[in-house]
C-alpha positions as CSV (number, residue, x, y, z in Angstrom):
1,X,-115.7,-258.3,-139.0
2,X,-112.8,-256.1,-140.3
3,X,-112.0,-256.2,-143.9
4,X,-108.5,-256.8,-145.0
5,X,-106.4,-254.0,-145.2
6,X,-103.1,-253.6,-147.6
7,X,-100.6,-251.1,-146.4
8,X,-97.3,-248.9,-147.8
9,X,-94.8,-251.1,-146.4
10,X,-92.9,-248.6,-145.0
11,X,-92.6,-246.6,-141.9
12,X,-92.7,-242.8,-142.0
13,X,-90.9,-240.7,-139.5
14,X,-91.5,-242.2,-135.8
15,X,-95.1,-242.5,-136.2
16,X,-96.5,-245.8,-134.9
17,X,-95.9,-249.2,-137.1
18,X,-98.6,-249.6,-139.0
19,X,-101.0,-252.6,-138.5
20,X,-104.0,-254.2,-139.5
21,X,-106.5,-251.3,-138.9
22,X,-109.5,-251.8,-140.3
23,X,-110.7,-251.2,-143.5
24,X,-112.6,-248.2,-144.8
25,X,-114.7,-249.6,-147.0
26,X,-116.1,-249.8,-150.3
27,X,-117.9,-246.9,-151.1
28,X,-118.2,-246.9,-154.7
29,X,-120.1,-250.5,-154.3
30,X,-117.6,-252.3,-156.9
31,X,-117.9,-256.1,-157.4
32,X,-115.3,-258.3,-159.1
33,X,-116.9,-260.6,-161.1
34,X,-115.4,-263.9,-161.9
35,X,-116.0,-266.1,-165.3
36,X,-115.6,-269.6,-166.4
37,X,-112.2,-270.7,-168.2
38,X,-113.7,-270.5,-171.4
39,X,-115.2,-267.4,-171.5
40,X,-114.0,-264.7,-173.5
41,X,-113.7,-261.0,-172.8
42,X,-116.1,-259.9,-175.2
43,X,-118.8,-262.6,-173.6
44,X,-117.4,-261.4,-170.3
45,X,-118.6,-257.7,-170.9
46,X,-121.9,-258.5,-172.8
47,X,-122.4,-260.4,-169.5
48,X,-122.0,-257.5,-167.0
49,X,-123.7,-255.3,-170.0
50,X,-127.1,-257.3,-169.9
51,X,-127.0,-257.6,-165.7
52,X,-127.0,-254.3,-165.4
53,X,-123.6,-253.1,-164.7
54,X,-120.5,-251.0,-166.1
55,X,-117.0,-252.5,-166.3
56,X,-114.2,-250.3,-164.5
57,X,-111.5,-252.4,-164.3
58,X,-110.0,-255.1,-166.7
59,X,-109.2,-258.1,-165.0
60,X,-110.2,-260.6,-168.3
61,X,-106.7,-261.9,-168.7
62,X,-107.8,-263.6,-165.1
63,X,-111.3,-264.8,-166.3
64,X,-112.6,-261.3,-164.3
65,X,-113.9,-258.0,-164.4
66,X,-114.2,-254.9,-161.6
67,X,-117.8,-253.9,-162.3
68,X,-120.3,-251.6,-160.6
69,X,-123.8,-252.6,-160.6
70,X,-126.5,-249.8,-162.0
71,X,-129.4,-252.5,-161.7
72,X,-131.2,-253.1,-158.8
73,X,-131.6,-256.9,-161.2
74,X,-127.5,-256.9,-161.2
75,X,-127.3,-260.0,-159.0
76,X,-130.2,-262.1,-159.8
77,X,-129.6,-261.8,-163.5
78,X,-125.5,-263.1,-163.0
79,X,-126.6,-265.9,-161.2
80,X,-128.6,-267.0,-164.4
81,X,-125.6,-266.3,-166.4
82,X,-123.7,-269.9,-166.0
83,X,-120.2,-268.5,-167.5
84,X,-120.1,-266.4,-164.1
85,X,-118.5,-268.5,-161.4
86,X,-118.2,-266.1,-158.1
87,X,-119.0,-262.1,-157.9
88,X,-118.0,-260.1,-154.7
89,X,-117.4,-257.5,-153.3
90,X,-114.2,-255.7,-153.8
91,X,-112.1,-254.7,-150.9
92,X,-110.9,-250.8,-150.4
93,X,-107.4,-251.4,-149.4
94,X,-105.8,-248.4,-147.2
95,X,-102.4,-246.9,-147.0
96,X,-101.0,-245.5,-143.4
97,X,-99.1,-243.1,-143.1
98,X,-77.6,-251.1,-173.0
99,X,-77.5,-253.7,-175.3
100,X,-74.3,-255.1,-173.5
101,X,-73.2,-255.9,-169.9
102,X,-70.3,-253.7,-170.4
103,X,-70.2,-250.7,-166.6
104,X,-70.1,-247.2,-168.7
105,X,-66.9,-246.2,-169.1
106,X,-65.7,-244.2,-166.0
107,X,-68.7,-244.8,-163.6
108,X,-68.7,-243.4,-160.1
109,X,-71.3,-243.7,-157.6
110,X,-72.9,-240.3,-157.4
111,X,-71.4,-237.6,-154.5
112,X,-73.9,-238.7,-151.5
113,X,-73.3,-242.1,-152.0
114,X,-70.1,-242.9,-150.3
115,X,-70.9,-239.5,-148.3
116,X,-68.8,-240.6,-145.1
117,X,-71.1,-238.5,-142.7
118,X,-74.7,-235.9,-143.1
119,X,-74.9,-233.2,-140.7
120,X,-72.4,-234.8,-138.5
121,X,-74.4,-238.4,-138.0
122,X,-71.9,-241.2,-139.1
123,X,-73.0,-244.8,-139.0
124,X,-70.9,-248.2,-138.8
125,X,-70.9,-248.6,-142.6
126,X,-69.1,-245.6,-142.8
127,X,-71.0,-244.7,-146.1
128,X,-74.3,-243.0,-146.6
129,X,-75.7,-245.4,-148.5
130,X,-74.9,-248.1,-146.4
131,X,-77.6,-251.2,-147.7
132,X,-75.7,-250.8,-151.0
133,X,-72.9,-251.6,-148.7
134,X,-74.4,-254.9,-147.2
135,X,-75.4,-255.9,-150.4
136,X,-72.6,-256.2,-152.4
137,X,-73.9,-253.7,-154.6
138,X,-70.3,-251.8,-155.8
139,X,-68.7,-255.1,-156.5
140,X,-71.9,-255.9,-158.6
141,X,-71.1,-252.6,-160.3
142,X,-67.9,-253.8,-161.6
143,X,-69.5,-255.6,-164.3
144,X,-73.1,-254.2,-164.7
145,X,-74.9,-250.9,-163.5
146,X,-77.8,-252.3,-165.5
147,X,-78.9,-253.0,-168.8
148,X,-81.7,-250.6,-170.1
149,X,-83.2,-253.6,-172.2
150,X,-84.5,-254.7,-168.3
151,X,-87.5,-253.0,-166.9
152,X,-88.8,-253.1,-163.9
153,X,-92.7,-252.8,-163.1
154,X,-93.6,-250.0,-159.1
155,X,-96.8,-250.9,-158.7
156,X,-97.6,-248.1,-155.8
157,X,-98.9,-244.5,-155.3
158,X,-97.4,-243.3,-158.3
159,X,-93.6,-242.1,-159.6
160,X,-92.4,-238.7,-159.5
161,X,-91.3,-238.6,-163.1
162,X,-89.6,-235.3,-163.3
163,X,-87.7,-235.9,-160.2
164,X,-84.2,-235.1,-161.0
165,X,-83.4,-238.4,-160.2
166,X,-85.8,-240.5,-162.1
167,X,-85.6,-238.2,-165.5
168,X,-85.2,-240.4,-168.2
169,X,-84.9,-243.8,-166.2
170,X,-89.1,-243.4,-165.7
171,X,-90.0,-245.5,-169.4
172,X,-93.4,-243.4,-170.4
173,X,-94.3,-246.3,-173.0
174,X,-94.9,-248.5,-169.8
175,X,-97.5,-248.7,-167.1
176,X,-99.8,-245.6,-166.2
177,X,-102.9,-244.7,-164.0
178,X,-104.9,-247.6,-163.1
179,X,-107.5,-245.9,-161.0
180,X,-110.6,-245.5,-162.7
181,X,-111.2,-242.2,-162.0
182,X,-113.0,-241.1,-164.7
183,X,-115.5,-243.8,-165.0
184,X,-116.2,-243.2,-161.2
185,X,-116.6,-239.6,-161.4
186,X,-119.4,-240.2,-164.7
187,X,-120.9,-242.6,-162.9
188,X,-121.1,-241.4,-159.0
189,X,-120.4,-237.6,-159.5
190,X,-117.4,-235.5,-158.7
191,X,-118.8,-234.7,-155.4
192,X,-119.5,-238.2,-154.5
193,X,-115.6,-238.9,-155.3
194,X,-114.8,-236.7,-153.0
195,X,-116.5,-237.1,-150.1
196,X,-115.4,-240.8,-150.2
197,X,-111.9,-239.7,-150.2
198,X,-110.7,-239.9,-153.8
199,X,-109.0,-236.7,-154.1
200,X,-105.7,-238.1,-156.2
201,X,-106.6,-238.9,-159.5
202,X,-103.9,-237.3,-161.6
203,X,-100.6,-238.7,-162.8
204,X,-97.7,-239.0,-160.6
205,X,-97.5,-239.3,-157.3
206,X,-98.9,-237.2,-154.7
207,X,-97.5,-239.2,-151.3
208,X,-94.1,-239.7,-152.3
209,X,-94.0,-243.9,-151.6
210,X,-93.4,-244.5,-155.4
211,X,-91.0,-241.9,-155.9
212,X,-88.8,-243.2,-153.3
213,X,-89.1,-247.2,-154.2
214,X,-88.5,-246.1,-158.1
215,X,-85.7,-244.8,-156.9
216,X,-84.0,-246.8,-154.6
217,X,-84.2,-249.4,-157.8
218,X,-83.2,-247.2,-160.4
219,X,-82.5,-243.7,-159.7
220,X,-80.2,-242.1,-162.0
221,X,-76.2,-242.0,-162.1
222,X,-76.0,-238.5,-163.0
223,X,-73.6,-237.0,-160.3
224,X,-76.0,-235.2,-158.2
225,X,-77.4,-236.5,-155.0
226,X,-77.0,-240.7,-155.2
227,X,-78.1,-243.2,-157.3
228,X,-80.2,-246.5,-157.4
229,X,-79.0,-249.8,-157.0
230,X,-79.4,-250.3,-160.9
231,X,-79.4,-247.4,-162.0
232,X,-78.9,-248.5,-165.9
233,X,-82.5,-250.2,-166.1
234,X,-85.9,-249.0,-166.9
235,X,-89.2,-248.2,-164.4
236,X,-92.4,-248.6,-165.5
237,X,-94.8,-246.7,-163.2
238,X,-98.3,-248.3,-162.2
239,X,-100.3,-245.9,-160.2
240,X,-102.5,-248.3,-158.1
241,X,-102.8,-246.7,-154.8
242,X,-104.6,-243.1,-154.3
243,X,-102.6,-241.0,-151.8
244,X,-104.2,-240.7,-148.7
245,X,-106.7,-243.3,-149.3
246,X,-105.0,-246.6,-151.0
247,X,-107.0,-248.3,-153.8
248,X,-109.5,-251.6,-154.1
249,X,-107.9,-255.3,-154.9
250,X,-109.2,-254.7,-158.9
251,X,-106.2,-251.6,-159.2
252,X,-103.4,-253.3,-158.0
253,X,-104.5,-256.2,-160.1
254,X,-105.6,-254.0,-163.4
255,X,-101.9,-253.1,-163.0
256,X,-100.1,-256.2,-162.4
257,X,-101.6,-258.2,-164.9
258,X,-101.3,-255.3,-167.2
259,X,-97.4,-255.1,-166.3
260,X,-97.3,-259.1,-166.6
261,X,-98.6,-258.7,-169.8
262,X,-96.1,-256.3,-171.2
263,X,-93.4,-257.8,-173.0
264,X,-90.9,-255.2,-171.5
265,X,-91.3,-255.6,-168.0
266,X,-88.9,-258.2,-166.1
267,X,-89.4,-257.7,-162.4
268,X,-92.5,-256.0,-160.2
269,X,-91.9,-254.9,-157.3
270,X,-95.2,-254.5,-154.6
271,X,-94.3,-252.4,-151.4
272,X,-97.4,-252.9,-150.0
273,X,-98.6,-255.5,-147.4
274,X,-102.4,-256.8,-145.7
275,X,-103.4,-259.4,-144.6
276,X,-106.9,-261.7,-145.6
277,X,-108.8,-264.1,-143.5
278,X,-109.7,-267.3,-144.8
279,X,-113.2,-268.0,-143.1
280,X,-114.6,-265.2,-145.3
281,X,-115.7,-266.0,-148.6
282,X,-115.1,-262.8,-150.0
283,X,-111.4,-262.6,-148.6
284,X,-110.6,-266.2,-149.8
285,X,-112.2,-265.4,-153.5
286,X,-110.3,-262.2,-153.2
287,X,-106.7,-263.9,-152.5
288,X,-107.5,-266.6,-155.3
289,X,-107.4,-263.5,-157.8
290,X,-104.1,-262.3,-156.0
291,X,-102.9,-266.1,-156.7
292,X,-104.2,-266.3,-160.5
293,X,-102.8,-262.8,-161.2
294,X,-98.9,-263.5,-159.7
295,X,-99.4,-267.1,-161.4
296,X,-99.7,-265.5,-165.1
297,X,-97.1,-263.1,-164.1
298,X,-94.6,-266.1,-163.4
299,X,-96.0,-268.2,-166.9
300,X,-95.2,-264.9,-169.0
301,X,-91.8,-265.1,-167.2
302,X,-91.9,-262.1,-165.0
303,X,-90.5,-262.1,-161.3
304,X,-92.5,-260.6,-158.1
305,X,-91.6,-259.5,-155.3
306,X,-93.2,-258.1,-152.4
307,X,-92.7,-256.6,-148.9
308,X,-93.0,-258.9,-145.3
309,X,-94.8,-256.6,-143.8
310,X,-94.1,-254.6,-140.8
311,X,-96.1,-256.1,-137.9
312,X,-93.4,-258.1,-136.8
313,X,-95.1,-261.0,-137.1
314,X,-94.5,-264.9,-137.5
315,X,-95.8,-265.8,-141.5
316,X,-95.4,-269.7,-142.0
317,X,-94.9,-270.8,-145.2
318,X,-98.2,-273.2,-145.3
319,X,-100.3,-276.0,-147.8
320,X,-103.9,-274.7,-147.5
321,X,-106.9,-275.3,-149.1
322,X,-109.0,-272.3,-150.2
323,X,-112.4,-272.5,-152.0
324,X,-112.5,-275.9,-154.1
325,X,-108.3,-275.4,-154.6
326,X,-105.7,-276.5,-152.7
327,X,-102.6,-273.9,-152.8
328,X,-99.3,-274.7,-151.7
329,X,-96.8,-271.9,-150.6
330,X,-99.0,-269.9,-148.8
331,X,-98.0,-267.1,-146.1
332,X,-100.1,-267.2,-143.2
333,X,-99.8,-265.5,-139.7
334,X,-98.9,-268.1,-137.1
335,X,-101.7,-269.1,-135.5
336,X,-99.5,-268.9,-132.2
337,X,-98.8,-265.9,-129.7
338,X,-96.5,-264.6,-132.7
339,X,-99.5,-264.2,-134.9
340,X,-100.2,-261.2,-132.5
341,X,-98.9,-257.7,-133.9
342,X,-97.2,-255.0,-132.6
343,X,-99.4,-251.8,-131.8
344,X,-98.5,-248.7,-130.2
345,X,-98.6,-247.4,-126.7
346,X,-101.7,-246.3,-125.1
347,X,-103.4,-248.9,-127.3
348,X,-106.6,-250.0,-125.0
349,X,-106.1,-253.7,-126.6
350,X,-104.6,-255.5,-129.0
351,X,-108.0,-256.9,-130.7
352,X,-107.3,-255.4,-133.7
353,X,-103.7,-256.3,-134.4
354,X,-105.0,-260.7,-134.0
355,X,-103.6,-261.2,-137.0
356,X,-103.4,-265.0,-135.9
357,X,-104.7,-267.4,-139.2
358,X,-104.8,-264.4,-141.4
359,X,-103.2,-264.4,-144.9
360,X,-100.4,-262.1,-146.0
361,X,-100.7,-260.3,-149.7
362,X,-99.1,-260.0,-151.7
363,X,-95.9,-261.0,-150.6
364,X,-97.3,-264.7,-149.1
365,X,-99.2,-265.4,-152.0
366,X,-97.6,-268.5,-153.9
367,X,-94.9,-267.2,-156.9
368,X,-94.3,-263.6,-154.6
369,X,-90.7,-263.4,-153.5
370,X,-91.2,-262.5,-150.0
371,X,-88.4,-259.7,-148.5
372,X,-88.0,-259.2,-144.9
373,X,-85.8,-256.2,-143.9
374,X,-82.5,-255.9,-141.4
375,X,-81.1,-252.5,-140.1
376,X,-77.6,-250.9,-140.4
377,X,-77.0,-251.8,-136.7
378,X,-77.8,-251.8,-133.0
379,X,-75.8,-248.5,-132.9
380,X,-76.1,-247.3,-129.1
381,X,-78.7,-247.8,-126.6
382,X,-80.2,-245.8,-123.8
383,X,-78.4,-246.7,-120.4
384,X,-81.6,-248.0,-118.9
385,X,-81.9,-250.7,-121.6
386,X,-81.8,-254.1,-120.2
387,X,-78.1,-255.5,-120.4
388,X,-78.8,-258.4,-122.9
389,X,-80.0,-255.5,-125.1
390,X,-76.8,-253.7,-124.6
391,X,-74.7,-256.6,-125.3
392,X,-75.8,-256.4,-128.6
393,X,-74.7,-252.6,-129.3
394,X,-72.7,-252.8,-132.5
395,X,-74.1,-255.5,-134.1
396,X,-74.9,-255.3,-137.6
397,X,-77.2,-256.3,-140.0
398,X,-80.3,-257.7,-137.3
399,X,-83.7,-258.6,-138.5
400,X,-85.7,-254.7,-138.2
401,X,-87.7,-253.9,-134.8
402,X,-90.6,-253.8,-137.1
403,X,-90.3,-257.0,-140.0
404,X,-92.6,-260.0,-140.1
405,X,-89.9,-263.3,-140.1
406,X,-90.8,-266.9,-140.7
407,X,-90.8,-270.0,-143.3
408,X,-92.5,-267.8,-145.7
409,X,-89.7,-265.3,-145.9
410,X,-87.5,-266.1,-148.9
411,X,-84.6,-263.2,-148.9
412,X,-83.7,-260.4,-146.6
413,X,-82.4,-257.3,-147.9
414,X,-81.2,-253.5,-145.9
415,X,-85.2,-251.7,-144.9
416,X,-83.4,-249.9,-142.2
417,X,-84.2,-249.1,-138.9
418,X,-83.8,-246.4,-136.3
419,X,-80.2,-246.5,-134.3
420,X,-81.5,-247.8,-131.2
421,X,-83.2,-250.4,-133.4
422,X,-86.4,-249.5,-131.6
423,X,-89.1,-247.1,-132.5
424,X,-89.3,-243.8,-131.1
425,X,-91.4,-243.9,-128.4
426,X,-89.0,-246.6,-126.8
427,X,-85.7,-245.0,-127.6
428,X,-86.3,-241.4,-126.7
429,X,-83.5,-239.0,-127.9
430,X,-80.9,-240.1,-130.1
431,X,-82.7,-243.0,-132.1
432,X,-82.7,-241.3,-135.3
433,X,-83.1,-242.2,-138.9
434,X,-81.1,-239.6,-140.6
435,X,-77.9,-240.3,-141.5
436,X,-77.7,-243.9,-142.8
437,X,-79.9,-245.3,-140.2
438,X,-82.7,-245.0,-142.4
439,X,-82.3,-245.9,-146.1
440,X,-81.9,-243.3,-148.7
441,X,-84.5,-242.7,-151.4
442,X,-86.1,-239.7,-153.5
443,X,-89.8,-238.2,-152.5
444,X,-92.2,-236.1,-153.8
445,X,-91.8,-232.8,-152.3
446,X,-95.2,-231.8,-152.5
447,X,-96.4,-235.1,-151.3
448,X,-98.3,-236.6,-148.0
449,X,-94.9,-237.7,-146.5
450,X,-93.1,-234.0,-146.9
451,X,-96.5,-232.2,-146.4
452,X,-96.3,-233.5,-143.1
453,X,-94.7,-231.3,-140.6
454,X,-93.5,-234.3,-137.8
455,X,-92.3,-236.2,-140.7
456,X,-89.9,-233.7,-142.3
457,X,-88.1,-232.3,-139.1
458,X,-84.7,-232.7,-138.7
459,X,-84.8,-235.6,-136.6
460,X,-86.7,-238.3,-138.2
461,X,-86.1,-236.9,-141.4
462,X,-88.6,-238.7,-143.5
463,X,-88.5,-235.9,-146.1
464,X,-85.6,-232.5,-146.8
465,X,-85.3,-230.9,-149.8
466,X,-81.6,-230.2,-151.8
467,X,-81.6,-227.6,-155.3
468,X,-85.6,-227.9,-154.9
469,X,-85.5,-231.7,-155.0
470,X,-87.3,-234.0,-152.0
471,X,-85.4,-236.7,-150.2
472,X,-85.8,-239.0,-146.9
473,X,-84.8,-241.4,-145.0
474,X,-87.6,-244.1,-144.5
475,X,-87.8,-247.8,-142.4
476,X,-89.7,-250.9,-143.8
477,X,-90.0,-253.5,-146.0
478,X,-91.1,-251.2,-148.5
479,X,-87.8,-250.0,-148.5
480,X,-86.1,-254.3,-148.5
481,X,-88.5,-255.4,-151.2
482,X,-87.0,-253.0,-154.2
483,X,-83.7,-253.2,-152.7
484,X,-83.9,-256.9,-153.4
485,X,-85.6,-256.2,-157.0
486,X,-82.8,-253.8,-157.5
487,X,-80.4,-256.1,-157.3
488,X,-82.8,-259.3,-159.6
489,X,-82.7,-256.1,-162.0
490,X,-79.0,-256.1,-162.1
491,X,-78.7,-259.9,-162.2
492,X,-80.9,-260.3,-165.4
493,X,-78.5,-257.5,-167.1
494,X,-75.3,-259.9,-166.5
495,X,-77.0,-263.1,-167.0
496,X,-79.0,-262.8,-169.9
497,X,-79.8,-266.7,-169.6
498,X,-82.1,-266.1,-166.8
499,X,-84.3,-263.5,-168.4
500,X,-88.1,-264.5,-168.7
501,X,-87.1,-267.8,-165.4
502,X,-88.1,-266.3,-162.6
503,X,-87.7,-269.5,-160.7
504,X,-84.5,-269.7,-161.7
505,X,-83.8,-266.1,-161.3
506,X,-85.0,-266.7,-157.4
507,X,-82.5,-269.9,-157.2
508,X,-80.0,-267.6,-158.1
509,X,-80.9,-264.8,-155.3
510,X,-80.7,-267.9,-153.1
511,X,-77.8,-269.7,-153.7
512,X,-75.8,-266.3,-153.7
513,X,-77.2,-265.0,-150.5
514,X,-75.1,-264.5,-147.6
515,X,-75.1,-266.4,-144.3
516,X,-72.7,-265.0,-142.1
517,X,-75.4,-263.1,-140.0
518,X,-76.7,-263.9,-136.4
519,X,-79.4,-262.5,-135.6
520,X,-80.5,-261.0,-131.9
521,X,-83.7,-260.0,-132.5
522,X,-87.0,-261.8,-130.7
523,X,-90.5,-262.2,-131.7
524,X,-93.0,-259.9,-130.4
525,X,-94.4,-260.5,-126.7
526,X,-97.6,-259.5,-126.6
527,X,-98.3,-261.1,-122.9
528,X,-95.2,-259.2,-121.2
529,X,-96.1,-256.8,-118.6
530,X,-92.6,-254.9,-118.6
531,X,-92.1,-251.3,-119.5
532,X,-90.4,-250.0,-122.7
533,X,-86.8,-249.9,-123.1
534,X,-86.9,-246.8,-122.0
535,X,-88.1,-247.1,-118.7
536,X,-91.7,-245.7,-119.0
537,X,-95.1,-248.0,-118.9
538,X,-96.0,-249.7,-122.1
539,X,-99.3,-251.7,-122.2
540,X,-98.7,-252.5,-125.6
541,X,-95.8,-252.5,-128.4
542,X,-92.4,-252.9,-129.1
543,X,-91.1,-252.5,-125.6
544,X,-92.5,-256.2,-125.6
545,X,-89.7,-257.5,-128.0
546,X,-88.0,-260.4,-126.6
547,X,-84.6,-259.8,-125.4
548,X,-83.8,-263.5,-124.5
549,X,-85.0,-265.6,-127.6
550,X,-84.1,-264.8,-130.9
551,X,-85.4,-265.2,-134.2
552,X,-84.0,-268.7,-136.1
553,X,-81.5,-267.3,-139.3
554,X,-83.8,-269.2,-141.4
555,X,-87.0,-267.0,-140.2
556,X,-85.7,-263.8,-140.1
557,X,-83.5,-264.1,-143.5
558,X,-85.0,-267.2,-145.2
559,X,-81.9,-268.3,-147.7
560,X,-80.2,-265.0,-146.5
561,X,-79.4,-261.7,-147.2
562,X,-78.8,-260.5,-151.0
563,X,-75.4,-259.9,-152.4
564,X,-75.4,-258.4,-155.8
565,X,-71.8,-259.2,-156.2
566,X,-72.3,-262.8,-155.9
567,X,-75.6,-263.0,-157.6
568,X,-73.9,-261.3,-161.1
569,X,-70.8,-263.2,-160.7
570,X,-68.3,-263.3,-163.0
């Protein structure tokens, strides 16, 4: 059985979508141990202290602990402890590739921003920065570029600090490493570490995803390059993925709870996505800590949100029992022909993209704000494309080739998407992201995404560098999700009355959202038989995108697409 997986949310260059490949494993051997309500910390660690075990990971805020056994007596002697509840396995998770409201006085969005063109690409919008654009963002700006009393919590590979765009808006006092390293290293042995892959243990960010989310959300006003969408708020980075490797269930939750438990952070934004299955016990007891960890985040007032996903899946908004517990608001994969990902061409089957029944984290977990993504536009087409396809040349704003759509989806916002709104392999010369097709964000030039020679040519343009500092253009809903926590960020700078609600922070994204879309795109069909787009045999993938039946608004936007403008108000 295939362990769950939790991915970057975002596409790099024109490789193939990411999907639910299977896990690699735990190979460190670290359990999560879970306690009784009244149990306190210091009872919690004498606990794992007397089985036998060492505590890496502080989870006690949650009633747990990430542990890893030394005793070959570690299991018999919790299941005499009564305060322990559950322990399990934990799951290695993988990545694929002011004071006042007042706008400072004479603010201009920096020179790449409204940049009408980059080496002679245009795109509809007209602008470079185009999902600011389609979000109302400017208009927003007329009243607040962001208050730096708001902070907002990257929980991902790490931030690029001394970025020139992120100088100053990364807050040191907030967040840091949550990877364990050194209580790995004393206990397995630095060549252990590596061997199993852990080769990014330092500060910062060494694959260039938490760079670029940072900032989209924040990056600074400073008149070089472009900005963020609020760029007058604070980032707190939590490094909870290892480049090139991901992280276990107990980082990202070390550093959620620890961000939740800050009284500085406002927002958190998760661009990662995987997916759980409920008929394993380990999965389900793993997904209850998700649920327990976003619920303390909402009760200490804090708003989450997370990525769709980019299988391009159907995630129904469901009531389900898990355990002894019955959860309502749950995001689970259809259990339909929709629950069937995309995978790329050449693919001997689709067994390992079933994702039918499966449960999405973080962004379906009850209390996660789920963000699907829409592209620019359908902005040509190659001639061969089916003529229902090029009917819809021009259109803007469509739910992404790649997004996950259904009940569960509560906002959309801009994750971009190639020109031909298809991948790569379908669209053949032309579908680029460069340009504004893609969305704009800052990377780590000596990181995974940059390092990587496909990636930072000219036409996909995942990575270039400007006066020695890294940009791209990426696709996903890593790239929607802080979009849309961009613009909560600048909503809790105008409307101080919805700091520390996140409920009614949401109602607010909701109400304000826009609904004069239509959207073309259709759910994946996997039982198709017709070639790609382009004309050439496809066994599997997006050449199976239905051209005749498209997503419902309310499944491909849920309440509808952000608008910062609206949201702030007057």
């Amino acid at each position: 059985m295939k362990r769950p997986t939790l991915l970057l949310a975002a596409l790099v260059a024109a490789l193939a979508l990411t999907g639910s490949s299977s896990a690699a494993g735990n190979p460190f051997g670290l359990t999560v141990v879970r306690f009784s309500a009244q149990t306190t910390p210091a009872q919690m660690r004498a606990a794992v202290a007397s089985a036998g075990g060492v505590v890496v990971s502080d989870l006690s805020e949650i009633g747990a602990l990430g542990v890893v056994p030394r005793s070959t007596g570690f299991a018999a002697r919790l299941n005499a402890n009564r305060a322990v509840t559950a322990y399990f396995q934990d799951s290695m998770l993988t990545t694929q590739r002011g004071a006042d409201d007042r706008v400072p006085e004479g603010f201009a969005a920096d020179p790449w921003h409204d940049l009408s063109s980059f080496f002679g690409v245009t795109n509809p919008e007209g602008i470079l920065q185009w999902d600011d654009g389609r979000m109302n963002v400017p208009a927003a700006w007329k009243r607040t570029t962001g208050d730096d009393s708001i902070a907002v919590a990257v929980l991902d590979t790490g931030v690029e600090a001394n970025h020139r765009e992120l100088r100053g808006v990364v807050d040191p006092s907030l967040g840091g490493n949550f990877i364990p390293c050194d209580d790995l290293k004393a206990l397995f042995g630095l060549g252990y570490i590596d061997r199993a892959g852990l080769r990014d243990c330092r500060d910062g960010d060494f694959e260039g995803h938490g760079t670029w989310v940072a900032s989209r959300i924040a990056g600074a006003s400073n008149g070089f390059a472009s900005n963020g969408v609020a760029p007058g708020v604070r980032i707190g980075s939590y490094k909870v993925l290892a480049a090139g490797l991901g992280g276990l269930s107990t980082w990202i939750l070390s550093g959620l709870i620890d961000a939740c438990s800050s009284r500085d952070i406002d927002v958190v934004n998760m661009s990662i996505e995987g997916y759980m299955s409920p008929d394993q016990p380990f999965d389900v007891e793993d997904y209850l800590l998700f649920t327990d960890a976003v619920a303390y985040c909402r009760a200490k007032g804090v708003a989450v949100f997370a990525a769709a996903g980019n299988e391009h899946v159907r995630v129904d908004r469901v009531n389900l029992r898990l355990g002894s517990r019955n959860l309502q608001g749950v995001g689970r994969v259809t259990l339909g022909a929709e629950g069937i990902a995309t995978a790329s061409p050449g693919s001997e089957s689709l067994d390992d993209y079933d994702l039918r029944g499966w449960l999405s984290v973080p962004g379906g977990v009850p209390g996660v704000t789920m963000v699907s993504a829409t592209a620019n536009a359908i902005g040509a087409a190659p001639a061969n494309v089916p003529l229902r396809w090029r009917d819809h040349v021009g259109a803007r704003d469509q739910l992404a080739y790649y997004s996950n759509y259904g009940s569960r989806v509560d906002l959309a916002a801009p994750g971009g998407a190639r020109r031909f709104q298809i991948p790569g392999y379908d669209g053949g010369d032309g579908d680029i992201l460069y340009g504004g097709w893609g969305s704009l964000g800052a990377l780590s030039e000596k990181g995974l995404i940059c390092s990587d020679p496909f990636a930072s040519s000219l036409f996909n343009s995942a990575c270039f560098t400007t006066s020695g500092q890294a940009f791209g253009w990426l696709q996903g809903t890593s790239m929607s999700s802080p979009n849309a926590a961009g613009v909560a960020a600048l909503v809790l700078s105008a409307r101080r009355d919805l700091r520390g609600r996140p409920e009614a922070l949401e109602r607010r994204l909701e109400a304000s959202a826009r609904h004069n879309l239509t959207n073309f795109m259709g759910p994946n069909d996997a039982g198709s038989t017709a070639a790609a787009l382009n004309g050439t045999p496809c066994d599997t993938g997006y050449c199976h995108v239905s051209q005749s039946q498209p997503i419902a608004f309310a499944d491909a936007y849920g309440a509808g697409l952000v608008d910062a403008g609206a949201a702030v108000g007057r």
